[in-house]
C-alpha positions in Angstrom: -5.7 34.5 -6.0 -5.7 37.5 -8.0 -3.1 39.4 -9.7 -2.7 43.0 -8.9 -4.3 44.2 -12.0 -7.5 42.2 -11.1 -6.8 39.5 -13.9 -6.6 35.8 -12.5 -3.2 33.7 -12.7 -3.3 31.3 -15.9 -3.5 28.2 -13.8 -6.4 30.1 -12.1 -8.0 30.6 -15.6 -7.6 26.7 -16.4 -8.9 25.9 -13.0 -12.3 27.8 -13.5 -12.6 26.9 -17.0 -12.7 22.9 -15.3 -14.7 24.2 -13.1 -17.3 26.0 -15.3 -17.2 22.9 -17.9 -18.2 19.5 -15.2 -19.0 17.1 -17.7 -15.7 17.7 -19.5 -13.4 17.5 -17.0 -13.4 13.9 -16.4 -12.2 14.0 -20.1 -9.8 17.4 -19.7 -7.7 16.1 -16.2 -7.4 13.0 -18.4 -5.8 14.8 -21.0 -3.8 17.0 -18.3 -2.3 13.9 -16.8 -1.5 12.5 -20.2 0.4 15.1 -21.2 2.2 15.4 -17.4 3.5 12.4 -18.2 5.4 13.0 -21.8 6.3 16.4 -20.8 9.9 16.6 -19.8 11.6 18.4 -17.1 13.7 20.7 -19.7 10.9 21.0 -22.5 10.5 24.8 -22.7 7.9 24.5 -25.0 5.0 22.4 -24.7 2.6 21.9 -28.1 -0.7 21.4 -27.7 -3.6 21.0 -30.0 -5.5 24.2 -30.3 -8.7 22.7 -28.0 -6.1 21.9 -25.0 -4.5 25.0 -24.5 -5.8 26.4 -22.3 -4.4 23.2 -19.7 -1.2 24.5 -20.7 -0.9 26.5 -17.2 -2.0 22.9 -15.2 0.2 21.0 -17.1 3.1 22.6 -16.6 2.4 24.0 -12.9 2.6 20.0 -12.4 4.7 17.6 -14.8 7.6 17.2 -12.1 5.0 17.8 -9.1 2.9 14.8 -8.7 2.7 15.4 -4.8 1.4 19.3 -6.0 -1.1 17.6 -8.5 -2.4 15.1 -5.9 -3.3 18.2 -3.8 -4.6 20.1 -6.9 -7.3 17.1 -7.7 -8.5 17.4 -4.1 -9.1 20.8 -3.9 -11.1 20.5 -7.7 -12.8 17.6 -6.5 -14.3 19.2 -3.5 -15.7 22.1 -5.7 -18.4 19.1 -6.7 -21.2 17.4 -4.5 -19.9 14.5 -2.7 -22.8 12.5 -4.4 -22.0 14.1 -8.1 -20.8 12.5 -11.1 -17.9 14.6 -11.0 -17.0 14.6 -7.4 -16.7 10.8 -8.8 -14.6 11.4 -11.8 -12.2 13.3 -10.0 -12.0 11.1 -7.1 -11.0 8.0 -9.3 -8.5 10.2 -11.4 -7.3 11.0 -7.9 -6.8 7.8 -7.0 -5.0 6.8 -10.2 -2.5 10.0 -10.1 -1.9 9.7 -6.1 -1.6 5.7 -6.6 1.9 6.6 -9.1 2.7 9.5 -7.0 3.0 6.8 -4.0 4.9 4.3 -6.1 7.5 7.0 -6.8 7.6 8.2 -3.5 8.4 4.4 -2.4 11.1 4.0 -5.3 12.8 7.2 -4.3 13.3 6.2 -1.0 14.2 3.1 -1.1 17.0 4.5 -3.6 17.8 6.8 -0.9 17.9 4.1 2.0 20.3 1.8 -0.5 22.3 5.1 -1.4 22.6 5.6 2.3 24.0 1.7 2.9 26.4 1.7 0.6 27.8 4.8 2.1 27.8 3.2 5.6 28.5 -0.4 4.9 29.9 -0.5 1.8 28.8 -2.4 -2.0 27.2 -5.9 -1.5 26.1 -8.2 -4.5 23.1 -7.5 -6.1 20.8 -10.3 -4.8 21.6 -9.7 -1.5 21.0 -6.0 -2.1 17.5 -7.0 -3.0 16.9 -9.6 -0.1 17.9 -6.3 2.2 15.1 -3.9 0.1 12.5 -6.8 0.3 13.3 -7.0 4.0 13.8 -3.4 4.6 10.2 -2.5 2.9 8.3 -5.3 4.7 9.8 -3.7 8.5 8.2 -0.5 7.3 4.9 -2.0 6.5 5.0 -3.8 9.7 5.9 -0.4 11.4 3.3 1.5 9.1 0.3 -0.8 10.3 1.7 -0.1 13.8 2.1 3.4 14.0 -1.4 3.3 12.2 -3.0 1.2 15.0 -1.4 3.7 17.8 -2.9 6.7 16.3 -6.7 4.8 16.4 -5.9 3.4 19.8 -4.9 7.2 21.3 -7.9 9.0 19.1 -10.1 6.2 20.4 -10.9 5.9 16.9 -12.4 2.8 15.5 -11.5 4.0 11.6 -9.3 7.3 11.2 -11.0 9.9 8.3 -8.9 10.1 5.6 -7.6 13.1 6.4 -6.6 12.1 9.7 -5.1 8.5 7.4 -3.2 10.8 5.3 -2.0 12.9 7.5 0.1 10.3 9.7 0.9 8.5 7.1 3.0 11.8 5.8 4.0 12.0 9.2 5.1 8.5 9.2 7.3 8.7 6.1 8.7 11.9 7.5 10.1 9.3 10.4 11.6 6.9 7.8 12.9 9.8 5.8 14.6 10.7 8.7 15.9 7.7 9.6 17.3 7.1 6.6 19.1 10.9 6.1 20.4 10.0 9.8 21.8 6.6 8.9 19.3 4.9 11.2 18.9 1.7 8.8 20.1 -2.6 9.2 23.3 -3.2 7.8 23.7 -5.4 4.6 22.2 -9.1 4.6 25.1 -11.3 4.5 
C-alpha cells in the first residue's frame, strides 16, 4: 500500500528491506521478535542500535499483536520459494512465534472461562479450581480432535491443508469463546 504521495508506509519500507536482504532475515525477524518481546505496551520510545532501525516500524506494528505477527511471517514467508533456505527460516521462526501466540491464546481463555465461573458459581479452593481447568482443557481437546475429524469426514478429506487446519481451528475457538462469554461452561468440581 502506498501513501498518497507515492512514498511507502514505514512498515512497508522494513518489509521490503527483509525482503531485498534474504540471507539476513533469518537473523533480522530474530532480532524483531526479540525486541517484541521487551518492548512494553506504554514504551513510547523504543531504542535501537543504529543497524536495527529500520525494524523499528515491525516492531512496534506488532509487540502487543502476536496473532498480527503470526499473519505478518506468513505473508513474508511466501515471498520465498517453498524449497528456499528462507522460505525455511521463516517457516521455523513462524512456528516458534505462532507456538507462544497459541500458548497465550490458551492462557487467556482459560482466565476468561475461570473469570466466567466464579461469576456463575461462585470462589472454590484453589486445587479444585485447578482439577476443574485440567478437566475443562482436556473436554476441549477431546472436542477439538472431534470437530477436527467432522470437518475431514464432510470434505472427504483424508488430511486437511493447513489452511483448511487453521482455519477451523479459529473457527473452533470462536465456539469455545462463545461458550464461555455465554456462560455455557461445567460448574465447579466439588
Amino acid at each position: 500500500m502506498e501513501l498518497e504521495n507515492g512514498s511507502e508506509s514505514p512498515l512497508e519500507e522494513c518489509t521490503n528491506t527483509l525482503l531485498r536482504n534474504p540471507d539476513k532475515v533469518k537473523d533480522w525477524l530474530h532480532l524483531a521478535d526479540k525486541y517484541m518481546q521487551t518492548f512494553g505496551a506504554d514504551d513510547d520510545k523504543l531504542l535501537l542500535p543504529k543497524a536495527h532501525e529500520f525494524l523499528q516500524p515491525l516492531i512496534k506494528a506488532y509487540a502487543q499483536n502476536s496473532e498480527g505477527f503470526v499473519q505478518f511471517l506468513l505473508q513474508l514467508r511466501d515471498c520465498y520459494d517453498r524449497g528456499s533456505a528462507q522460505f525455511a527460516d521463516v517457516q521455523t521462526i513462524y512456528r516458534r512465534v505462532n507456538g507462544r501466540y497459541v500458548q497465550q491464546s490458551r492462557r487467556e481463555r482459560i482466565s476468561r472461562a475461570v473469570a466466567k465461573a466464579e461469576e456463575l458459581y461462585g470462589e472454590i479452593p484453589f486445587t479444585h479450581r485447578m482439577q476443574w481447568m485440567a478437566d475443562l482443557e482436556h473436554d476441549w481437546a477431546q472436542r477439538r480432535l472431534a470437530f477436527m475429524d467432522q470437518q475431514r469426514e464432510r470434505l472427504k478429506l483424508a488430511r486437511l491443508s493447513t489452511e483448511l487446519r487453521t482455519d477451523y481451528l479459529l473457527e473452533f475457538w470462536d465456539i469455545v469463546d462463545t461458550e464461555i462469554y455465554e456462560g455455557k461452561i461445567p460448574p465447579w468440581n466439588n
